[in-house]
C-alpha positions as CSV (number, residue, x, y, z in Angstrom):
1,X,-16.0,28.9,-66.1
2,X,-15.3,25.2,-65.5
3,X,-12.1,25.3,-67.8
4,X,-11.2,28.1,-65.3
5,X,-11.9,26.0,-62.2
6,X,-10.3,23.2,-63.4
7,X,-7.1,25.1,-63.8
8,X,-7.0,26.9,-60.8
9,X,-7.6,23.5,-59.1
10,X,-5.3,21.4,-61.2
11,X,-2.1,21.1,-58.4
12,X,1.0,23.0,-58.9
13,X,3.9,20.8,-60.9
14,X,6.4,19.9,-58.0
15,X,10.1,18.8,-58.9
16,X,10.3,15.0,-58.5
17,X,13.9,15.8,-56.2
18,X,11.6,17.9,-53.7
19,X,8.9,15.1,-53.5
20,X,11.5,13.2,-52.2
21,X,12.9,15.4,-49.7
22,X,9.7,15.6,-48.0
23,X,8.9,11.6,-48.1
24,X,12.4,11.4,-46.7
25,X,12.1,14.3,-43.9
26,X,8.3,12.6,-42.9
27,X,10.1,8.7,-42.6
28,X,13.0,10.4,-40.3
29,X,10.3,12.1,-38.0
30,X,8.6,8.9,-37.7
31,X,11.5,7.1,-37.3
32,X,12.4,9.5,-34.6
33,X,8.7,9.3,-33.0
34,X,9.3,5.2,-32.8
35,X,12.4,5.3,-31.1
36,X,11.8,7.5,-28.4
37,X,8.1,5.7,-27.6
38,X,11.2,2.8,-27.8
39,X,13.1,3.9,-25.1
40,X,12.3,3.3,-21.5
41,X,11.6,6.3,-19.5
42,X,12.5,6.0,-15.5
43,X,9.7,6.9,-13.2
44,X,10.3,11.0,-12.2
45,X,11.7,10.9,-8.5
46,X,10.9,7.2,-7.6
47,X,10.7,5.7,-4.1
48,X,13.0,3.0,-3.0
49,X,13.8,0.7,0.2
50,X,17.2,-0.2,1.3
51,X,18.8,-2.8,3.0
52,X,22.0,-1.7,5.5
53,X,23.9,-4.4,7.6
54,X,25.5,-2.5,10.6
55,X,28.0,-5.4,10.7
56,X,28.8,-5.4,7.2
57,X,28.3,-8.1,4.5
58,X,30.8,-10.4,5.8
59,X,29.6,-12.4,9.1
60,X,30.4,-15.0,11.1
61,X,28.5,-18.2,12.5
62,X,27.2,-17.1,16.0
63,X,27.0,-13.3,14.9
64,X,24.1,-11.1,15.5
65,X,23.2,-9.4,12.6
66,X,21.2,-5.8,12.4
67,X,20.1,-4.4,9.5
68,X,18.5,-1.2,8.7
69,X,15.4,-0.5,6.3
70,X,15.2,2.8,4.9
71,X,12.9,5.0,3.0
72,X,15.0,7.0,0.0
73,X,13.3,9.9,-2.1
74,X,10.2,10.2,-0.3
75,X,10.2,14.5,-1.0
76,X,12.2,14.5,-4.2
77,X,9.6,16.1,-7.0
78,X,7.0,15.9,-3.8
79,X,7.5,18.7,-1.3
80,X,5.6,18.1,1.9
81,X,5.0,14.8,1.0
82,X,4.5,12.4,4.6
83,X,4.7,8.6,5.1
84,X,2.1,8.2,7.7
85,X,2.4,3.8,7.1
86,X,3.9,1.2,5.5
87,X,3.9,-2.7,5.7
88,X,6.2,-5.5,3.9
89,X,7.6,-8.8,4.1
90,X,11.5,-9.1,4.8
91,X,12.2,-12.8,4.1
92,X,15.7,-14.6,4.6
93,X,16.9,-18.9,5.1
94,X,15.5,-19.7,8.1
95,X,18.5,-22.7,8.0
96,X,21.2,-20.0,8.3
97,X,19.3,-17.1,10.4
98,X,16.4,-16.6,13.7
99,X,15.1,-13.7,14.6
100,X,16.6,-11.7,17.6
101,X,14.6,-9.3,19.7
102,X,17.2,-7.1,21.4
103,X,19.0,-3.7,21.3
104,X,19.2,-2.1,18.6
105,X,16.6,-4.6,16.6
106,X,13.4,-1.7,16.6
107,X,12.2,1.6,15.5
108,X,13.0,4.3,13.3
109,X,11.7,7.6,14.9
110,X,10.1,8.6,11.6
111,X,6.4,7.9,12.3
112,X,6.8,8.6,16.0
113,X,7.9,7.2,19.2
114,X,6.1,3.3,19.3
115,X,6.9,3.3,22.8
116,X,5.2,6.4,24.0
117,X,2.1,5.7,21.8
118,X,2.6,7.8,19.0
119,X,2.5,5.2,16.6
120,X,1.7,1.4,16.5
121,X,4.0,-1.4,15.1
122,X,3.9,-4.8,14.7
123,X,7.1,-7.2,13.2
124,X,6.4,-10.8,13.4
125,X,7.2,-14.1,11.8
126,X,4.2,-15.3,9.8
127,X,6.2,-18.3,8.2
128,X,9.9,-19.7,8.4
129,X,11.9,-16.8,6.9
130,X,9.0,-14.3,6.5
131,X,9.2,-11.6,9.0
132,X,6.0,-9.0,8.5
133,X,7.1,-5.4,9.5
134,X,4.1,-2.8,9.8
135,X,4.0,0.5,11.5
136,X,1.2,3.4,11.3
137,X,1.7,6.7,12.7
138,X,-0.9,8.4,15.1
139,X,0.6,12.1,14.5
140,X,-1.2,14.6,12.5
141,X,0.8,15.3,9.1
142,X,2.0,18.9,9.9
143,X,0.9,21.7,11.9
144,X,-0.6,23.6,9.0
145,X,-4.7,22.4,9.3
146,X,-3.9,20.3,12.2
147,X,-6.9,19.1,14.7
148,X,-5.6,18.6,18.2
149,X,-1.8,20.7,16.9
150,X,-0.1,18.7,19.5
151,X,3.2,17.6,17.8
152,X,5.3,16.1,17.1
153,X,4.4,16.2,13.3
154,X,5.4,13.7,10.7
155,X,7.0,16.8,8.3
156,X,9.2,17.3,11.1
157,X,10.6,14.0,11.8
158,X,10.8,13.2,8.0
159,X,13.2,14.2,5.4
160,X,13.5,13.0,1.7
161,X,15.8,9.9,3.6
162,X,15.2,8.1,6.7
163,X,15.2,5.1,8.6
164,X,11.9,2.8,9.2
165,X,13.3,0.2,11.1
166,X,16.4,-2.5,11.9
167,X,15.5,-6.1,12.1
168,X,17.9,-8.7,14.3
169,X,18.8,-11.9,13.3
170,X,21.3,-14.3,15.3
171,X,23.2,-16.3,12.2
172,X,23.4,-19.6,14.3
173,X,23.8,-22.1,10.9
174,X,24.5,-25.2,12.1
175,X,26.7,-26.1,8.6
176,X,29.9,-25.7,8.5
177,X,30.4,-25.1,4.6
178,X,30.6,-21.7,3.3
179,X,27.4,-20.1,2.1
180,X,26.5,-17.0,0.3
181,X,22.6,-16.0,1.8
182,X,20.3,-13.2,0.4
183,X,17.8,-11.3,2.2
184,X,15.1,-9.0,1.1
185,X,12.3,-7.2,1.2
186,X,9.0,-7.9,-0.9
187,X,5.4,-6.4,-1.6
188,X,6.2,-3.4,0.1
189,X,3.5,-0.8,0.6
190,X,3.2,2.8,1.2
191,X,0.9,5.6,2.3
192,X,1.2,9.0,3.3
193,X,0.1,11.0,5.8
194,X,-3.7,11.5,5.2
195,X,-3.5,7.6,3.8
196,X,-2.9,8.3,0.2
197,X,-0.8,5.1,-1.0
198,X,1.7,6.5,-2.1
199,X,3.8,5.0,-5.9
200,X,4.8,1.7,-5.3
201,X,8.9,0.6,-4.0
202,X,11.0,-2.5,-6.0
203,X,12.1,-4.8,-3.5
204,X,15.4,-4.0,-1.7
205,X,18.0,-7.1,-2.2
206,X,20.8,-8.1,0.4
207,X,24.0,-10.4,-0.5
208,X,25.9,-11.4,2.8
209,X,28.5,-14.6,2.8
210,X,29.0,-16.7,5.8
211,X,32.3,-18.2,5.6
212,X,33.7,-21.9,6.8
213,X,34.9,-21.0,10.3
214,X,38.2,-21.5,11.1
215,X,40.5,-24.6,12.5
216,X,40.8,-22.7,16.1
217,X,36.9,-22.5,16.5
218,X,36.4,-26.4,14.9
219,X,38.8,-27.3,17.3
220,X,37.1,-25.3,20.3
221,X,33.6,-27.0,19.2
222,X,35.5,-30.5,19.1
223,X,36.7,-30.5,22.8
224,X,33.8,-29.0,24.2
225,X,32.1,-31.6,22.5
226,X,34.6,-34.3,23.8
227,X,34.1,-33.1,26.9
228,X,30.6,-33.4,27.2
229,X,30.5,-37.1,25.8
230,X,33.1,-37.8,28.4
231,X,30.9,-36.3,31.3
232,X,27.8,-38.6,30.4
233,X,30.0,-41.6,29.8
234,X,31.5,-41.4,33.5
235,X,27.9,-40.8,34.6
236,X,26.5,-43.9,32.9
237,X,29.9,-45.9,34.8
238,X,28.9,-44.7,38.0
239,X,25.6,-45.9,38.3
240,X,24.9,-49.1,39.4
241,X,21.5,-51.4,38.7
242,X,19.4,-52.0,41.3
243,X,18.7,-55.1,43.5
């Protein structure tokens, strides 16, 4: 019986060629398993910020300057899916730009109307070049399980793209060389609707160039300048010291 056994256990003769074959087919798989754990996957229907000048990237000394943050891909994979806040830091040379507080500088309409209460916003300077840009929406997230089903709901003011806001700046420089400046957003943060962060945003970079101004205007700055000397010279002439 154990003769038997031992027979019946002993393993089967395979070819030396086949052994190989398989050793060969396992190192491929693994192979194949390394690379693609290699490879870097993207993140499935990311969220990014962007950066739009309304004037373009070329600008002139004395130019105010508007540019646009939006919100791209907020629905794509995510149906339904709400901002309901955000906050972030947009920093820039504070020896090239100041921040401007006039038309269109403001809003996007995305979280609803700041002005008429529906949402509260706040974009300040909390150092040179650091301007804090915050906003939180009061609506209710859509009218499906809504509490007070008022409207305007954030579903219906959002789309997969929209605009959060447009910051000013006045590019007053007082150089005169030409200068390449970048602006950009950094530690953005996002949350939806019922206050969910939602996956975090890489920063949003902006390039513009400022160029040397031309003769005409360094000759216009010159004679204005000549002329005010001038004034205060024939001022100091005129006066006369006292007895």
């Amino acid at each position: 019986m154990r003769a038997a056994w031992s027979c019946c256990a002993a393993k089967p003769n395979v070819p030396a060629d086949s052994q190989g074959e398989t050793a060969m087919k396992k190192s491929l798989l693994v192979l194949a398993m390394l690379l693609c754990m290699a490879m870097p996957v993207p993140p499935a229907h990311a969220l990014a910020l962007s950066l739009f000048p309304q004037s373009g990237l070329l600008i002139h000394r004395f130019d105010d300057v508007f540019i646009d943050i939006n919100l791209i891909g907020l629905t794509s994979g995510a149906p339904g899916r709400t901002l309901g806040a955000f906050e972030m830091d947009l920093e820039f040379d504070p020896q090239a730009f100041q921040k401007i507080d006039i038309a269109p500088a403001g809003w996007g309409p995305a979280l609803g109307n700041v002005a008429a209460g529906e949402a509260l916003a706040s974009m300040a300077l909390t150092a040179p070049g650091v301007l804090h840009i915050s906003a939180v929406s009061l609506l209710e997230t859509s009218a499906a399980g809504c509490s007070f089903c008022t409207g305007p709901y954030l579903d219906e003011l959002q789309g997969n793209s929209f605009h959060l806001a447009t910051v000013g700046l006045y590019a007053y420089n007082p150089g005169f060389v030409d200068m390449t400046t970048n602006i950009g957003t950094r530690m953005a943060v996002l949350a939806d609707g019922a206050g969910n962060r939602l996956p975090d945003v890489p920063d949003a970079l902006l390039q513009l160039t400022i160029p040397e101004p031309g003769t005409g205007p360094l000759l216009l700055l010159g004679l204005v300048s000549a002329a005010i000397a001038g004034r205060v010279c024939r001022r100091s002439a005129t006066k006369r010291p006292g007895p």
